[in-house]
C-alpha positions in Angstrom: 7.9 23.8 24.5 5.9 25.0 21.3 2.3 23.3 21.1 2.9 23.3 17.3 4.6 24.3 14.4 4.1 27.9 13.2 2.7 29.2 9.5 5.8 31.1 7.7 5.9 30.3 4.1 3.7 31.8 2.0 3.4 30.4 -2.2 6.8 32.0 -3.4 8.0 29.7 -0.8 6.0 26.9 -1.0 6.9 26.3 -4.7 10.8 27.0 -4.2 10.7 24.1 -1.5 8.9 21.8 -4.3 10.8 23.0 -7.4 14.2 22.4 -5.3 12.7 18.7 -4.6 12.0 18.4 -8.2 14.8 19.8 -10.6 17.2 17.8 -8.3 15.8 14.1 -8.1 15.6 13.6 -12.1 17.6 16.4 -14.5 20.8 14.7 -13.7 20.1 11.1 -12.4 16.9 9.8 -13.9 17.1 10.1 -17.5 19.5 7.4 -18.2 18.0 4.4 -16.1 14.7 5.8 -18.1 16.3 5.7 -21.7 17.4 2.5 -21.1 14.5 1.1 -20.6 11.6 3.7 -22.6 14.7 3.7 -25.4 12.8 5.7 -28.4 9.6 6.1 -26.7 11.5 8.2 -23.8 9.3 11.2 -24.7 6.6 8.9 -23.9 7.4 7.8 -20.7 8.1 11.7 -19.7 4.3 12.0 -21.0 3.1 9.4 -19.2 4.9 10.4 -15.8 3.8 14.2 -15.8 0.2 12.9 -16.5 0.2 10.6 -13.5 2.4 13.3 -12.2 -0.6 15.5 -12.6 -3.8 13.3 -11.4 -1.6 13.0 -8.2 -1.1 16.8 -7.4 -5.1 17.4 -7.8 -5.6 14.2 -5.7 -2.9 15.5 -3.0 -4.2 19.5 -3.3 -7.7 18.4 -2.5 -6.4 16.6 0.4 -4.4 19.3 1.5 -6.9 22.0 1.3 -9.4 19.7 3.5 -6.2 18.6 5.7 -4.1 21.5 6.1 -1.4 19.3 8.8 2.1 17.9 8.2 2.7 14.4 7.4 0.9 14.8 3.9 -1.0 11.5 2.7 0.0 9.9 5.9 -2.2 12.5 7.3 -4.8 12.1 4.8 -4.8 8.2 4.4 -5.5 8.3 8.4 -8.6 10.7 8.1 -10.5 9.4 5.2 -9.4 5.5 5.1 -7.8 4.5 8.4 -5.2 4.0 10.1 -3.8 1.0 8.4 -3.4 2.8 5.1 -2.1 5.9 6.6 0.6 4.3 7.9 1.5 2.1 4.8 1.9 5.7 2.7 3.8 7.1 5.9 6.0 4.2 6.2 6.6 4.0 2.5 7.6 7.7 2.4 9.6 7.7 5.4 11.9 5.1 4.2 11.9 5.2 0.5 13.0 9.0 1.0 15.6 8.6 3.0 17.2 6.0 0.7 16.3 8.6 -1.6 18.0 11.3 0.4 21.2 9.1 0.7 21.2 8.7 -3.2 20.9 12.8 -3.3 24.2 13.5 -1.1 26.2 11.1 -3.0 25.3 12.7 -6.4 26.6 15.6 -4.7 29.2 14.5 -4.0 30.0 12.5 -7.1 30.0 16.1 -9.1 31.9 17.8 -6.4 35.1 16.0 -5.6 37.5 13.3 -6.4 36.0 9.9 -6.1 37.9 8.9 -2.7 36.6 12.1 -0.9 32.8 10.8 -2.5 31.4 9.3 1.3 32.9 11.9 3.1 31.6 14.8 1.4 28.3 13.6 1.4 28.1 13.0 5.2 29.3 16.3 5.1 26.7 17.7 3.5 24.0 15.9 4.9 25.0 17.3 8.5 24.9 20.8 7.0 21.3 20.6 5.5 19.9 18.8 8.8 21.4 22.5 10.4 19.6 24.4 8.1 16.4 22.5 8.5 16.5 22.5 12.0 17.0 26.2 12.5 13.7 26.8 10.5 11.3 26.5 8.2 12.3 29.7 6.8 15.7 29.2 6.2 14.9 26.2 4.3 12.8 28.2 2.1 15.5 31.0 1.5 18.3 28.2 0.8 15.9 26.3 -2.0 15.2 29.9 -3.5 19.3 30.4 -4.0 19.8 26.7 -4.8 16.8 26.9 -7.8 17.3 30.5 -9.2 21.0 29.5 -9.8 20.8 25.7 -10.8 17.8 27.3 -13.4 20.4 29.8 -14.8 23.5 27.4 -15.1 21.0 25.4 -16.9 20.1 27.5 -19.0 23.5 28.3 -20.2 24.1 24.6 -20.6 21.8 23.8 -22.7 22.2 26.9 -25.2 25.7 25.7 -25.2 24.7 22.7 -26.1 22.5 23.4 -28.9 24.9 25.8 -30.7 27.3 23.3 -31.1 29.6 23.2 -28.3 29.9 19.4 -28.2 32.3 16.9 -28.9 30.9 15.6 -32.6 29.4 12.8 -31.7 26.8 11.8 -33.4 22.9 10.9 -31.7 22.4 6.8 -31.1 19.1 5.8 -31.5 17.2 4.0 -29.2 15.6 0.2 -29.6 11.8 -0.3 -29.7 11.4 -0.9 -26.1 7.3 -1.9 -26.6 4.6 -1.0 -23.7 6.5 -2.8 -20.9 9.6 -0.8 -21.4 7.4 2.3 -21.7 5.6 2.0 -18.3 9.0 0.5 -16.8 10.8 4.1 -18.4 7.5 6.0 -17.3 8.0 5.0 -13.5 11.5 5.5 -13.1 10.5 8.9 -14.6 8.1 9.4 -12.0 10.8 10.0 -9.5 11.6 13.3 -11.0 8.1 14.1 -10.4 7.6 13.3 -6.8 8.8 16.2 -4.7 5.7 18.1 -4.9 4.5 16.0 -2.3 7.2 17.9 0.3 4.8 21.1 -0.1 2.1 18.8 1.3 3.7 17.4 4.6 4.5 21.0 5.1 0.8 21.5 5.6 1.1 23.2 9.2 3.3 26.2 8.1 1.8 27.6 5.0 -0.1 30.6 5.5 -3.6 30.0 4.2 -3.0 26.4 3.7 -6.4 25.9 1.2 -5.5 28.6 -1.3 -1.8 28.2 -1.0 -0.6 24.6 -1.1 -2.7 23.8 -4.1 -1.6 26.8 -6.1 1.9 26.0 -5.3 1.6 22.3 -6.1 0.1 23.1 -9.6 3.0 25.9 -10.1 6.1 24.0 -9.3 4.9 20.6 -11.1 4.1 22.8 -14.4 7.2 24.2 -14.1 9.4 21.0 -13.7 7.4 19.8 -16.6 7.9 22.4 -18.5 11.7 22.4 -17.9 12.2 18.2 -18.2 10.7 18.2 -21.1 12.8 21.1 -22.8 15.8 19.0 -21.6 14.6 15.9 -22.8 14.9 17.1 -26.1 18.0 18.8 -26.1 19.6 15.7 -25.0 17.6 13.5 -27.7 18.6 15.8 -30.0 22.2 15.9 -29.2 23.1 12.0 -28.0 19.4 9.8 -29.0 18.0 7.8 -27.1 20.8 5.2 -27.2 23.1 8.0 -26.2 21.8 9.1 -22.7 21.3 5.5 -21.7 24.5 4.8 -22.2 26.1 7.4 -19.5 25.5 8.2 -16.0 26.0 12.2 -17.2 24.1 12.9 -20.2 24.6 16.4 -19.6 28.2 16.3 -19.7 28.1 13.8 -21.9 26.2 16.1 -24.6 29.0 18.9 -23.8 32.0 16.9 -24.8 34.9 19.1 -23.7 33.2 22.1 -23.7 34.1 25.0 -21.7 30.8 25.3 -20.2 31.2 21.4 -18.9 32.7 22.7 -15.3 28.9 24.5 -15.5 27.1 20.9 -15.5 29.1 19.8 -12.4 28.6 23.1 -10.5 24.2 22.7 -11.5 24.1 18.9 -10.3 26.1 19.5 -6.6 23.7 22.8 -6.3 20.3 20.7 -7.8 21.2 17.7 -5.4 21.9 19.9 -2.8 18.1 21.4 -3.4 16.8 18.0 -3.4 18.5 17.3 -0.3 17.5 20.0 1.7 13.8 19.4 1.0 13.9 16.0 1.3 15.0 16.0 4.9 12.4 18.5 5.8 9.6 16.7 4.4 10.6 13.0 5.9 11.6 15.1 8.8 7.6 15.9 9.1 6.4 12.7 8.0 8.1 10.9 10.6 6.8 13.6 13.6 3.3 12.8 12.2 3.8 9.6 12.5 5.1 10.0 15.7 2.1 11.9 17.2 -0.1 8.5 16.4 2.5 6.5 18.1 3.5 4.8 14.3 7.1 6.2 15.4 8.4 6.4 18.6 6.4 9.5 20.3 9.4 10.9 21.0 10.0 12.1 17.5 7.1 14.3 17.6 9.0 17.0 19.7 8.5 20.5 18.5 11.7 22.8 19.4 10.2 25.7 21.5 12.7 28.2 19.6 13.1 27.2 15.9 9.8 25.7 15.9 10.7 22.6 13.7 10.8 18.7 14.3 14.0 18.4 15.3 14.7 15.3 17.0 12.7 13.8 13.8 15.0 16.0 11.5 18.5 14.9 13.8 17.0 11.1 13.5 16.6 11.2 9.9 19.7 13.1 9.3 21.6 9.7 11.0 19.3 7.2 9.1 20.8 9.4 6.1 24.1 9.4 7.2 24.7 5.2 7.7 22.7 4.3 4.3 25.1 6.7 2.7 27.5 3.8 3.2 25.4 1.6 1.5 23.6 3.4 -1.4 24.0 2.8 -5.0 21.9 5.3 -7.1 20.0 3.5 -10.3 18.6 0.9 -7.2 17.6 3.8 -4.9 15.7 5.5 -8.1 13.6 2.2 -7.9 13.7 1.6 -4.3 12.3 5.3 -4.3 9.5 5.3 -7.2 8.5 2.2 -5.3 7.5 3.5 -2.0 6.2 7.0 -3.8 3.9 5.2 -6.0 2.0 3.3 -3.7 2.5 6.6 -1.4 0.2 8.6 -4.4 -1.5 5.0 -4.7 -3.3 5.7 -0.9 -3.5 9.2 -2.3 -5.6 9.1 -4.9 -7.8 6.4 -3.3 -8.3 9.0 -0.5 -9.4 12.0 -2.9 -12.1 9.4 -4.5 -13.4 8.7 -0.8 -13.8 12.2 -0.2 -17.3 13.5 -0.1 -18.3 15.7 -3.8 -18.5 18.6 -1.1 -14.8 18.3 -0.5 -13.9 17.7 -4.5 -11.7 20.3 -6.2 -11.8 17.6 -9.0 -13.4 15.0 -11.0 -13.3 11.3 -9.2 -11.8 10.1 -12.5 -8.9 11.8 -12.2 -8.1 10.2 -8.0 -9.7 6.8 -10.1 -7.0 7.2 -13.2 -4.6 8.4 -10.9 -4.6 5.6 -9.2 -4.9 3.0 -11.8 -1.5 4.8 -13.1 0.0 4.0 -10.0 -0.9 0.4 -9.9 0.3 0.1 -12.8 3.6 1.6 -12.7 4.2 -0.3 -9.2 3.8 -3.8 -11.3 6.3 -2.1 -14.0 9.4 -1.0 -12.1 12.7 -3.5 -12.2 12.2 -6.5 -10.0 14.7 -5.4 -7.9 12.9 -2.5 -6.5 9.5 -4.3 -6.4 11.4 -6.8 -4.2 12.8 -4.3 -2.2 9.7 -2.5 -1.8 7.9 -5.3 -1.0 10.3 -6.0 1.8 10.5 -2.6 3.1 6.4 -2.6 3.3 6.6 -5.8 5.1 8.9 -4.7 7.9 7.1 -1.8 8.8 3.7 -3.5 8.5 5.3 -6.1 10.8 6.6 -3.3 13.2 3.3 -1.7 13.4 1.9 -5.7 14.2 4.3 -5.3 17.4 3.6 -1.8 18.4 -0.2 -2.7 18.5 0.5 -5.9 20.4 2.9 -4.0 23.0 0.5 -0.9 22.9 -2.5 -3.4 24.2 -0.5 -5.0 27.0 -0.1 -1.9 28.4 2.7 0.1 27.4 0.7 3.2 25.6 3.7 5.5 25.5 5.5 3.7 23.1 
């Protein structure tokens, strides 16, 4: 069996994998629960994200240069703060990405096919992308490089459709005045669209020259998302206002009418949720062996295949964790079941770039200090539903890692 996982991907790669993660979690899921609650201000909130957006990919590129190994800040949170808060950011990515993952496949699905063939089809897919990832690295990084060149070009026809007039005639509805709460509330569930950077980190061990590329290709896929939400953001306030894209699940569609490039909005959501997908098992996929290695998952998950050199039975387990909460997933409460777990994820982050020594620092300790008060803050902000379920979720794995210890100390130091 392979010792280790091997170093294909070089920055072209690298920032495929991340814009894939990216351009599928928010373009066609998150602006709506984010209107409805930013309302005018929503160019605000989108602000506010890519800032804290920002803070967090110097924090996390710092800490991948000095900690070139998967598992990202479950990695990092282990090496410069402990093993308590290690595992809290590796337990909260773990399990608020693969509710995350679950709400990918069934927007997918929703685009794809009639809404009785919905559960189905996003099984389906989800066994299809747990293949590709666990046949390698490298076809993962090929498949996100098809999926993202040709969601970026449907998109691009979209939206010029859209602002030359192909639209239905509606006219834009403005937004209310939400105030600061609604702001940082819109702000975090924009955050989510942000977040997949973070897969190029806990793909630390196969990067070719880990300290030049995985910060480079962290600052290039996040400036490009940016670049390209933003663009959106305005073509859709433009077209519907505020009030307008809170009030549908498609905004996209809904700022096409009956357009004849509409069939072109279905065909970019399946392929940008099918991007998001892919990466998102990979990177949980290599969370959860890192985990494994330090016995915070069973060690069995830290299997390396000795052919395809990739996680798999981390990858297969994930893939079935996927697969049952697909039954179960509704997507505006995994958007905030998600930015829940990420934010306290970029939370141990940012706290971990401050503790590193100034011999380590690519970057100011104000911006790990502001990018963690940003976190904080959005944490407090989210809908009470996903702060309870966050809260719930931390609790059962702090309580499983309580057990583990206990059983660990009687004895049992295989588990």
């Amino acid at each position: 069996m392979s010792s280790g996982l091997q170093r294909r991907l070089g920055t072209q790669d690298a920032v495929m994998i991340g814009l894939g993660s990216m351009i599928g979690a928010g373009l066609f899921s998150a602006f709506t629960p984010a209107a409805a609650s930013a309302g005018s201000a929503l160019l605000v909130s989108l602000f506010l994200a890519a800032a804290l957006a920002y803070a967090n990919a110097r924090s996390s590129a710092q800490l991948a240069a000095r900690y070139p190994t998967s598992g990202g800040t479950y990695a990092y949170g282990r090496e410069v703060l402990g093993p308590w808060p290690g595992f809290i950011a590796g337990w909260g990515f773990v399990v608020g990405k693969t509710a995350s993952a679950a709400a990918m496949a069934l927007t997918f699905a929703t685009y794809a096919v009639p809404e009785s063939w919905v559960k189905p089809v996003a099984a389906g897919a989800v066994a299809l992308l747990v293949g590709v990832n666990y046949l390698g690295v490298t076809r993962t990084a090929a498949a996100a490089r098809v999926i993202v060149m040709s969601v970026l070009a449907l998109l691009a026809i979209v939206l010029i459709a859209i602002l030359g007039g192909i639209q239905d005639g509606s006219t834009a509805v403005s937004g209310g005045n939400p105030g600061l709460a609604g702001i940082l509330q819109g702000a975090g569930l924009l955050f989510f669209a942000f977040a997949g950077y973070a897969r190029i980190a806990t793909l630390g061990e196969e990067v070719r020259d880990p300290a030049r590329t995985i910060p480079r290709a962290i600052g290039l896929s996040l400036g490009i998302v940016v670049g390209l939400y933003a663009v959106v953001a305005l073509v859709l306030l433009h077209s519907l206002g505020a009030g307008g894209i809170a009030g549908t699940n498609k905004p996209l569609a809904a700022a096409l009418g009956q357009s004849w490039a509409l069939p072109l909005v279905q065909i970019a959501a399946a392929l940008a949720s099918l991007g998001a997908l892919l990466a998102l098992i990979a990177g949980i996929g290599r969370t959860a062996m890192a985990m494994a290695r330090e016995h915070d998952l069973p060690h069995a998950l830290s299997a390396i295949h000795p052919r395809f050199s990739t996680p798999h039975r981390a990858e297969l387990t994930v893939g079935a964790a996927v697969l049952v909460l697909i039954v179960f997933s509704d997507l505006t409460t995994a958007i905030g079941f998600s930015s829940f777990g990420v934010l306290v994820y970029y939370l141990i982050a940012n706290i971990s770039a401050v503790r590193q020594p100034a011999s380590e620092r690519r970057s100011p300790r104000w911006v790990g200090i502001a990018g963690a008060i940003g976190c904080a803050v959005l944490v407090a902000m989210l809908p009470a539903t996903a702060v309870i379920g966050g809260l719930i979720m931390f609790a059962a794995g702090i309580c499983y890692r309580f057990l583990r210890l206990s059983i660990q100390r009687q004895g049992f130091t295989r588990l």
